[in-house]
N, C-alpha and C positions, 0 to 999 in steps of 0.2 A: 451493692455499692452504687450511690450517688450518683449522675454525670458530677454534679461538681468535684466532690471525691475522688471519682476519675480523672478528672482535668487537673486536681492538686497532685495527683498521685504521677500523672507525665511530667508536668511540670518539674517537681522534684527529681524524676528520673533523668529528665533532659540537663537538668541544672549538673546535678551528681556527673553525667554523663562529661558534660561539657569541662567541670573543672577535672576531672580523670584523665582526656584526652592528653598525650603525648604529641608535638609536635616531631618530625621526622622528615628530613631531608635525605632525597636520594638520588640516583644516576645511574639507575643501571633496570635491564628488567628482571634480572634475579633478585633483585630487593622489592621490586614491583610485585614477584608473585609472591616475596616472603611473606610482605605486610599485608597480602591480599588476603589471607590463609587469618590472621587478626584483627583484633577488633577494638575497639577505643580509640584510634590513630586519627591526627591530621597528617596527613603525608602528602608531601610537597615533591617533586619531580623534575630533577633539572631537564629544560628547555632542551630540544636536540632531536635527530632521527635516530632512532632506536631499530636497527633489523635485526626480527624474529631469528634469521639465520643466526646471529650472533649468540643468542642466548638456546636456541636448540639444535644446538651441532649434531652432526649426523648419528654419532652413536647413543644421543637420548632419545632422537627419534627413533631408532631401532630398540631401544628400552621401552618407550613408550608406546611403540606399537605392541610389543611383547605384553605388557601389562596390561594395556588397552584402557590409556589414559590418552584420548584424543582431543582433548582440549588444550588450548596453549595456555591459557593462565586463570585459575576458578578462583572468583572471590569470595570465598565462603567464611569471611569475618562480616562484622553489624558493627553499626554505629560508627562508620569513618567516616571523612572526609579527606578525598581523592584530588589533588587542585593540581592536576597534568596538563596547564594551559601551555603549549608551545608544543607539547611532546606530540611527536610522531611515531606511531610504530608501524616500520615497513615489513606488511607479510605476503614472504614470497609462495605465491602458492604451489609450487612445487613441492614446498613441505607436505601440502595435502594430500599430494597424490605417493608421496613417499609413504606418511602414515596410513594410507588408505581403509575409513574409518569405515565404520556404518554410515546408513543413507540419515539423513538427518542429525547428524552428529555437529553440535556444534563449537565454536573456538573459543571466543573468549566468554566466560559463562559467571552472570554471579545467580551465585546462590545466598547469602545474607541476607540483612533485613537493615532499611532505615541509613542506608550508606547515599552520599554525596560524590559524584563524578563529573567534572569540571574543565573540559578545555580538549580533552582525548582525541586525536585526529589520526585512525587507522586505514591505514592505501595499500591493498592488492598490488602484488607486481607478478611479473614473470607468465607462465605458460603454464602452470597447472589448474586441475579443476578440482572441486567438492561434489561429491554425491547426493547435494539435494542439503546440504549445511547453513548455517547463518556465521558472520564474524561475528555477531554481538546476542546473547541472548539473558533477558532481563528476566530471571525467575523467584530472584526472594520478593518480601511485602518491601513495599514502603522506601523503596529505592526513587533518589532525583537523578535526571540526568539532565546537564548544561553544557548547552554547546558543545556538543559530543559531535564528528565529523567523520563518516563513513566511505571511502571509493571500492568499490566492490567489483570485483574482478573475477573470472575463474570459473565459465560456466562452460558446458559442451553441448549441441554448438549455438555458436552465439551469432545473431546478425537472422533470425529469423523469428524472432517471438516466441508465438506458442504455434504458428502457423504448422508446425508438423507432430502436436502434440502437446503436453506438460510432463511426461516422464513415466506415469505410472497406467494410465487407460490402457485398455486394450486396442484401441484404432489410434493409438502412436505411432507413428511411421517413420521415426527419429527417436532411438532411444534419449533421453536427458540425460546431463550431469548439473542441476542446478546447484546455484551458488545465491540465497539474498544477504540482505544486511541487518536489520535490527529488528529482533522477534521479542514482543512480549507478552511473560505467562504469568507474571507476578501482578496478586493485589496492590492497590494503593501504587502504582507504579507511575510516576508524573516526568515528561521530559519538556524541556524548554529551548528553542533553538538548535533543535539537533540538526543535522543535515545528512542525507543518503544521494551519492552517486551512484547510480548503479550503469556499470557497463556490463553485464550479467543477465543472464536469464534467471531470474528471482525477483521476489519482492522489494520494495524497499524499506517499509515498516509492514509490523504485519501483529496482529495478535491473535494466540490460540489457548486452549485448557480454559474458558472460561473465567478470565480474570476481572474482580471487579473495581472500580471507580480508579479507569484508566485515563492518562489527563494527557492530552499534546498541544502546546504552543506555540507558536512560531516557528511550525516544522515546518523542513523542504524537504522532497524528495522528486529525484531527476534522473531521467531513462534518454536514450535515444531512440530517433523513430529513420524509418526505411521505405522506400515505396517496393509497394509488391511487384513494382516493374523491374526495379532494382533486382531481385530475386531472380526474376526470370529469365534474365537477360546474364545470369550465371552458365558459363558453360565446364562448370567441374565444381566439385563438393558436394558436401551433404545433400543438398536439397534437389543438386541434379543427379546425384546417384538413385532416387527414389522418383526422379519422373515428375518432382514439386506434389506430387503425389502428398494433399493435406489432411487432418484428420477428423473435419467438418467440412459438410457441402454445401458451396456454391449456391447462388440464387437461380441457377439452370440444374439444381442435384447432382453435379459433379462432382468428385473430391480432388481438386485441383487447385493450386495458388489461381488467383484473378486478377486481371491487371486492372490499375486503378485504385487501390486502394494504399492508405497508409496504415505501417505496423508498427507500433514499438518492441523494442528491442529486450524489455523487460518484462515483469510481471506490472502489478499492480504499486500504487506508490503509497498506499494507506490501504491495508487488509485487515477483514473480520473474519475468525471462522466460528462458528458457534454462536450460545447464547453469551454474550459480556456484560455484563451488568455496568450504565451509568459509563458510557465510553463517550467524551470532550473531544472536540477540535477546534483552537480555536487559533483563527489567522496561519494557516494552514495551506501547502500549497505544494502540488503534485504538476511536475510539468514534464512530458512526452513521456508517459508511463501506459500502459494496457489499461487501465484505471483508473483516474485519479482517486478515490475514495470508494471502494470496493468494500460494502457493510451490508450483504445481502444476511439473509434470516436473522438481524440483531436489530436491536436499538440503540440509536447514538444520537449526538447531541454536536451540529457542528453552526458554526458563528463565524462570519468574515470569511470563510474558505476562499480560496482560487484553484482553476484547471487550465491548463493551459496545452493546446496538441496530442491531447490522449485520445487514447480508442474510444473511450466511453469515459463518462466526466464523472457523471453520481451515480452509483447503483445501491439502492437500499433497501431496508426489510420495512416490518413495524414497527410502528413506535417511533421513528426518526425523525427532527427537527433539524430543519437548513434556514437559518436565519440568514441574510445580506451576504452572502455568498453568490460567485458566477464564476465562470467558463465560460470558454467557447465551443465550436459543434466545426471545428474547421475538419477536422479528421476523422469524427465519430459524433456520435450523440450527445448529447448535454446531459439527460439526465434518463434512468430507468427505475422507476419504480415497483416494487416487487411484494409489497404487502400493503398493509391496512395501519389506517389511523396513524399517517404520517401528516405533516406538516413545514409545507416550501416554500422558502421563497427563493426565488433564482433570477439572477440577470446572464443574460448574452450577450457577452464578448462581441461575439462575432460568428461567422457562417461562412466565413470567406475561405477558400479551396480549389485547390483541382484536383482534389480526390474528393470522391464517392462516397457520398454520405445520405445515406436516406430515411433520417429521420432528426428529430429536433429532442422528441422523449415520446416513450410508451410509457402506459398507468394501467395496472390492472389492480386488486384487490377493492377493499371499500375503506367506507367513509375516510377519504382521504385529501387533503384540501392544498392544493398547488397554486402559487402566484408567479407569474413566468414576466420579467422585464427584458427591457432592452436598453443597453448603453450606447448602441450606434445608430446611426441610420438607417431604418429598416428598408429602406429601397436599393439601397447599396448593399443587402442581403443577399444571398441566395435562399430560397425559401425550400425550408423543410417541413414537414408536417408533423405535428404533432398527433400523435395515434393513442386514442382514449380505446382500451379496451382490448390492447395487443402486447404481447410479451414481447420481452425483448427475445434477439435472434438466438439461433441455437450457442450455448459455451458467450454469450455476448459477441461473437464474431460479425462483426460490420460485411462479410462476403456474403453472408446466412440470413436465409428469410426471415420472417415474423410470421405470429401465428396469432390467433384471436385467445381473448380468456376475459374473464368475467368482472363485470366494474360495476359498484354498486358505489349511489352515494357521492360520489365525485362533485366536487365543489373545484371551481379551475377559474380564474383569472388569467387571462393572455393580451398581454401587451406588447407582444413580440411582431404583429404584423405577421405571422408565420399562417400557415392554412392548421384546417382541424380537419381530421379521420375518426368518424364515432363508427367503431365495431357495433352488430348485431348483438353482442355478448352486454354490452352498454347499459345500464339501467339507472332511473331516479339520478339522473347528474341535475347539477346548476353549472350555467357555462357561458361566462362573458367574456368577449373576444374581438377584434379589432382586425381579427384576421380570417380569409374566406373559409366557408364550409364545404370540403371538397366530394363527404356525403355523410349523411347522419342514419346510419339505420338502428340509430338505438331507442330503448323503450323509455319512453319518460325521463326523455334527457331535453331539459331546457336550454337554448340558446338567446342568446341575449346580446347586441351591438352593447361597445363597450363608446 
């Protein structure tokens, strides 16, 4: 077949589709998950808060546990469209810990293809946790999501980051019960305007299984952040039952919290795991997350981004494109780069802190070509260095050394005023820079006033 043949043959599918569709007025969530379960619907949603307790009273959760049906509501119909703009659904997470699923078991789950969801605003309450679960997980093709609104509640324990772990290592020293927000494994999966609160130890978007030409627009996603004095200065709980006893060390090899430093209270606020084929971000913005954009071994494609108070701002693989995007480095780093034949451009926010922060970005792999700006004034900086030739710290932990590794090829514009570190690992760079050399021990690395 043709592409054009193809293109008539949607077309008529979409037309057919379109005059099929039933309109469907509703008010309740047990008509939510009826029409969820089919396919062809406009379904419309009266406006209201909607609690999960209302619609899984105790003795379905007891069924549902029996049957080991742990999701609250699967949308497993194609070709809807979902127009929930006002609706709320308040889920107490107590339910979760009543059903108590497997570890990664998620809630509200579609599985269809080519479905529209439009306005959905789901808020965590109460005192229960998930074992490492998402509320929202996007697994059929070809699903939109608009202005979808996430508050993510429900982690064990929360108010320390990953500072004593992520749940599953062996040098955990806090078991987890994480809880994130919006995972996606489906192709063709495009979201617009979504939003993730996360007060949780999880992610707040995140994608896994390899999905291809995954699209985000005008997302947010928002973490709280804590100083590790904050922590310390704890005399009961978790973190003092274990002595703050962490599960990465120290720039002295200790495993120990460090004062001085800021943590977020979350994961990451945009996650890659694997390879994702043709993953968008575009005007995109990750503010007081462990992360803001966490796409190590992928390729991705981001435009306009913002970071704002995270641990670490960009951390990328190969392949990756940052067009007119910036952060700041007030907390952590700005940028880590982590593979080959990538392509930056970044502006600085800012540098401005009273926490500890020692570095501006590290670059290892090759032929890789960074342009580094500045929107402020760089005297009213604090200066950080830039390290050509050095990994980022152990786990990305800002407490955690750096280590040297191998940089070929580097191509680097710096207009930041910030200093330069060329590792011995360094070779064949081109390097124009505005800012001091604080030592070059690399091999055929050109330097050049800008």
């Amino acid at each position: 077949m043709t592409i054009i043949s193809r293109l008539i043959a949607l077309f008529i599918f979409l037309v057919t589709t379109a005059s099929q569709a039933s309109d469907i007025h509703i008010s309740s969530l047990s008509e939510l998950a009826k029409y969820a379960g089919e396919s062809g619907h406009v379904i419309t949603m009266e406006p209201g808060v909607y609690k999960l307790t209302d619609y899984l009273i105790s003795d379905s959760i007891s069924a549902r546990r029996n049957r080991k049906v742990f999701q609250y509501i699967t949308f497993s119909g194609s070709n809807n469209v979902f127009n929930l703009k006002g609706v709320e659904i308040e889920l107490d997470t107590k339910i979760r810990t009543l059903l108590n699923p497997p570890i990664h078991s998620d809630e509200f789950l579609v599985t269809g293809s080519n479905n529209e969801f439009v306005g959905l605003t789901i808020r965590c309450v109460g005192n229960g946790t998930s074992p490492g679960g998402t509320v929202l997980q996007v697994a059929g093709e070809s699903n939109v999501l608009k202005d979808i609104t996430l508050h993510v509640a429900g982690s064990y324990p929360y108010g320390y980051g990953d500072l004593f772990g992520k749940g599953k290592q062996a040098e955990t020293t806090i078991k987890h019960r994480k809880h994130s927000g919006l995972l996606v494994t489906g192709n063709e999966t495009k979201l617009y305007r979504c939003k993730v609160y996360s007060r949780s130890f999880g992610h707040c978007f995140f994608i896994q299984q390899h999905p291809k030409n995954v699209y985000f627009e005008d997302c947010y996603a928002e973490g709280e952040v804590r100083t590790t004095d904050a922590v310390l200065a704890e005399t009961s709980g978790p973190a003092f039952d274990v002595n703050f006893k962490t599960w990465t060390q120290n720039r002295e090899g200790e495993y120990v919290v460090t004062p001085g430093y800021m943590k977020s209270l979350c994961e990451d606020g945009f996650r890659t795991y694997g390879i994702c084929e043709n993953i968008t971000f575009k005007n995109c913005t990750a503010k007081n997350t462990r992360g803001g954009f966490e796409l190590r071994f992928n390729s991705a494609r981001l435009e306009d981004c913002t970071t704002i108070g995270t641990e670490r701002a960009y951390w990328i693989g190969d392949n990756t494109t940052i067009i007119n995007s910036k952060g700041d480095a007030n907390y952590g780093p700005l940028l880590f780069v982590e593979g080959s034949h990538v392509d930056v451009e970044l502006r600085v926010d800012s540098t401005e802190s009273d926490r500890l922060v020692h570095s501006l970005i590290t670059v290892l792999g090759a032929d890789n070509k960074v342009v580094l700006k500045t929107t402020n004034d760089k005297k009213k900086q604090h200066e950080l260095p830039i390290l050509i030739g050095y990994t980022p710290p152990l786990h990305g932990e800002s407490m955690s050394p750096y280590s040297e590794a191998e940089t070929t090829g580097l191509e680097l514009i710096n207009e930041t005023g910030m200093p330069l570190k060329i590792g011995k690992q360094a070779k064949d760079g081109v390097i124009k820079t505005n800012g001091n050399i604080i030592e070059n021990n690399g091999v055929n690395v050109k330097v050049s006033e800008l």
